[in-house]
Structure formats: C-alpha cells, structure tokens
C-alpha positions in Angstrom: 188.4 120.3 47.4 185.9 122.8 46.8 188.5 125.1 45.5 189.6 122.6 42.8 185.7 122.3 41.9 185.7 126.3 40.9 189.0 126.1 39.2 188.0 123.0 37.2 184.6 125.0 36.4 186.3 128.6 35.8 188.4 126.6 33.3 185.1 124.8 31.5 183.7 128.3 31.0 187.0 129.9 29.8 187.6 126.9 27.2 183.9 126.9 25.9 184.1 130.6 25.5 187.3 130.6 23.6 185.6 128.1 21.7 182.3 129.7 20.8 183.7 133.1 19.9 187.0 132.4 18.3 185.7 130.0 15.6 185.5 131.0 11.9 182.1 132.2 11.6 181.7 131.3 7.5 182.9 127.7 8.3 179.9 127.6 11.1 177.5 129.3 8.8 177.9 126.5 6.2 176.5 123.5 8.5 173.2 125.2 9.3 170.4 124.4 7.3 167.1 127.0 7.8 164.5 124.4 8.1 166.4 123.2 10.7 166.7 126.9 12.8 163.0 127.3 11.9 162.5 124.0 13.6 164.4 124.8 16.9 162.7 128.4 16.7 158.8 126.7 17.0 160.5 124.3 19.8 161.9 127.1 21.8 158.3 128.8 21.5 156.9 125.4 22.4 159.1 124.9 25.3 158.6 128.6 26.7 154.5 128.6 26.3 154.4 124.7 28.0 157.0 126.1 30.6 155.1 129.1 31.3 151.9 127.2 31.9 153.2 124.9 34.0 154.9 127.3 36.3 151.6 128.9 36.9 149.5 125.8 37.5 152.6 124.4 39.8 154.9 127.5 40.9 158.1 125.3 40.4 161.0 127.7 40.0 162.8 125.2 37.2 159.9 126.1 34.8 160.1 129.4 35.2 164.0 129.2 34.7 163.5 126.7 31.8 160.6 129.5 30.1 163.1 132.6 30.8 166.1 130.0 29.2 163.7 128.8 25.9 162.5 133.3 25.4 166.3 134.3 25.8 166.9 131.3 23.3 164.4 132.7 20.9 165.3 136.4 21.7 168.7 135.7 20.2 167.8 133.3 17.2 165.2 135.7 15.8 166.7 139.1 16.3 168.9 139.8 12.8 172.4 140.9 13.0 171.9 143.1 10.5 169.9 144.9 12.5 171.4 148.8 13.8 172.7 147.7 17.4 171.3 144.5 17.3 173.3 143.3 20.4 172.2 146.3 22.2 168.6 145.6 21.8 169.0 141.9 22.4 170.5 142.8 25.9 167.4 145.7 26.9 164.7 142.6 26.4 166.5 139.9 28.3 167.3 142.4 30.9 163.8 143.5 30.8 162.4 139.8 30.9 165.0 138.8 33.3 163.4 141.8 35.9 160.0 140.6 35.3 160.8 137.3 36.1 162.5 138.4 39.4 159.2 139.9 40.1 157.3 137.1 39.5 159.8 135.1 42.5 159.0 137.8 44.8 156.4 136.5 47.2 153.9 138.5 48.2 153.3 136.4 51.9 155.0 135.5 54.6 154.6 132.2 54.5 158.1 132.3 52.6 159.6 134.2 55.1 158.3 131.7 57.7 159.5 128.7 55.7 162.4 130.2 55.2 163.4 130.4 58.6 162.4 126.7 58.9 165.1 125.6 56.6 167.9 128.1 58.3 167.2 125.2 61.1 167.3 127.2 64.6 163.2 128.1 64.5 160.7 126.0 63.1 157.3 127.4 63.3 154.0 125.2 62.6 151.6 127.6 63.9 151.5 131.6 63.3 151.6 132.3 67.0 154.2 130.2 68.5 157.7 128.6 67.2 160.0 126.2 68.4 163.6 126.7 68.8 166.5 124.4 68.9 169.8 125.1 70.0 172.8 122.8 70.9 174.9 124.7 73.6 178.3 123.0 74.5 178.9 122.5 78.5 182.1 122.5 80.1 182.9 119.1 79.2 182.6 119.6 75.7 179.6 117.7 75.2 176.7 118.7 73.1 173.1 119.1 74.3 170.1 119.7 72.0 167.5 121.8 73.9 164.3 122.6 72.2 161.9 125.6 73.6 158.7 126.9 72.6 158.6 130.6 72.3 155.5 133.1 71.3 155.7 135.2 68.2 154.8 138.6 69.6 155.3 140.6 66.3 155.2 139.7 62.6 154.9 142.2 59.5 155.5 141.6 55.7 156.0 144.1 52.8 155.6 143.6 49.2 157.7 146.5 47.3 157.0 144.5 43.7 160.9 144.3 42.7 161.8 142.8 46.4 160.0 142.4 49.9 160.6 142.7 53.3 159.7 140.3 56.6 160.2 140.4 60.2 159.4 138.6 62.7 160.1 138.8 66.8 160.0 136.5 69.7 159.5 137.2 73.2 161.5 133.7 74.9 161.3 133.3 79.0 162.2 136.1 81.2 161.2 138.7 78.5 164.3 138.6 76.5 163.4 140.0 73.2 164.9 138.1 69.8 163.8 139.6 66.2 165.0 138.3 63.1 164.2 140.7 59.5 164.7 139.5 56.3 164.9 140.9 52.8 164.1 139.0 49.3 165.4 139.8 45.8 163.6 137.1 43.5 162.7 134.8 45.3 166.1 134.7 47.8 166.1 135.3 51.0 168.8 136.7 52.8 169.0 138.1 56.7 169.5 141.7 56.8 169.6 141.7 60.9 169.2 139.1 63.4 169.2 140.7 67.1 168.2 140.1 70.6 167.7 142.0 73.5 167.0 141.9 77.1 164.2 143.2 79.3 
C-alpha cells in the first residue's frame, strides 16, 4: 500500500511539473494583472514578518516553515528575469536562507536530545539523573512481557557546533552493564549515530 502512495505522489509531482514548465509563457503572461502581483507581494511580506514573530514568541516549527515558504515566495516574485543569471542568484539566497534556518532548528540543549529519546519509546526520562526503561522480551512460549526498570544516567554531554549538534547520553543498568546511546542533529532532526552496550 505504501508503495502505491509514492507512485501515486511521484506521479502528482511529474504531472504538475510538466504542467508548470511546459505551458506557453505569453498565454500565462496575459492573465496577470500588476496590482494584483503587488498585492500577493505585500501578503507574502505580511505572511513572512507575522510568521517570523510568532515562531519566536512560540518556537512552532510550521511558522518557521511557513516564514522560509512566504521569503522564497517573495525571493522569486521580486527578483527580475532580466536580470544577468537571475536563476543563479535566486538559488544562492534561498540556499543561504534555507542554512540559516537549519541553524535556527538546531537546539542548543539537551533537553531535545532527552525528549527525543522519549519518543523513540525504549527510555523515558523525567528526571536528569535517572530514566526508566521498558522493554518487552518474548519467553519461550511466545508470550510477551513488558518489564520496566529504573536505571541511573551516569554520563551526559551536549555540543552545539552552530550548523548541527551533538548528544550523548550513558546508563549504568544492574550488575554494571554499561549502555550509551549518541546522537547527532541536522536542523532540528535527530538521528542515532551509535547505540552500544557493554559489560562490566
């Protein structure tokens, strides 16, 4: 099923690119009016200054997204074609506002690290010195047990590098068996870079 879902989407994108770059550009030119482009231009700076705001006041990622979508928007809209490599200096600025807003989803403490791990499901951690984890191990008869332990966090650390960061984190579980989990974000996404565990 999910196959058919990408196939039915690669074919949307395919069909609404043929569609945007194959038309005849002078029949497309004739139904825009100016007054009307000058209005979507003052919305898009509307939408991106409002957007903005309220990303900083309520660090939701979809206003953030919805700014960097409205100043691409704008980007495009404003910059003339008859401008020497106008494509070319369209791309530099939404690349270059695309890598600030990646630094802007960096986060610069490890609560995201810790909440991150929360949502993987296996440790959930409340309290900066102890976390609980939950397992369901499978016995002989094929029946499923949910077992939930509290372990100590004996080590933590967390690196901000600006364009991505770095956390780690390690448990020390019963009997001194050592787990450690590390972690590395690219704006805003965390992804496991090793998960280990090791015996006394």
């Amino acid at each position: 099923m999910l196959f058919f879902k990408y196939l039915f989407m690669v074919g949307v994108l395919c069909f609404t690119i043929i569609r945007t770059f194959i038309r005849d550009p002078e029949k497309e030119t004739e139904d825009y009016d100016p007054k009307k482009l000058l209005s979507l231009s003052r919305f898009l700076s509307l939408s991106f200054f409002n957007c903005s705001i309220a990303w900083i006041i309520f660090k939701v990622d979809s206003f953030l997204w919805l700014a960097f979508f409205s100043l691409v928007c704008q980007i495009i809209l404003t910059t003339s074609e008859k401008t020497k490599n106008a494509w070319l200096i369209k791309s530099v600025i939404i690349c270059i506002c695309l890598i600030f807003i990646s630094i802007l989803r960096v986060p610069k403490d490890d609560d995201s690290f810790i909440n991150y791990l929360d949502h993987k499901g296996t440790y959930h951690c409340p309290l900066r010195y102890e976390c609980v984890k939950i397992t369901t191990p499978v016995n002989k008869k094929d029946e499923i047990h949910t077992i939930a332990e509290i372990i100590p966090i004996d080590d933590s650390s967390f690196n901000w590098y600006v364009l991505f960061s770095k956390g780690a984190i390690r448990f020390k579980e019963k009997g001194g068996k050592i787990d450690e989990i590390r972690g590395l974000n690219i704006a805003g996404w965390w992804i496991i870079t090793e998960e280990k565990g090791s015996s006394p």
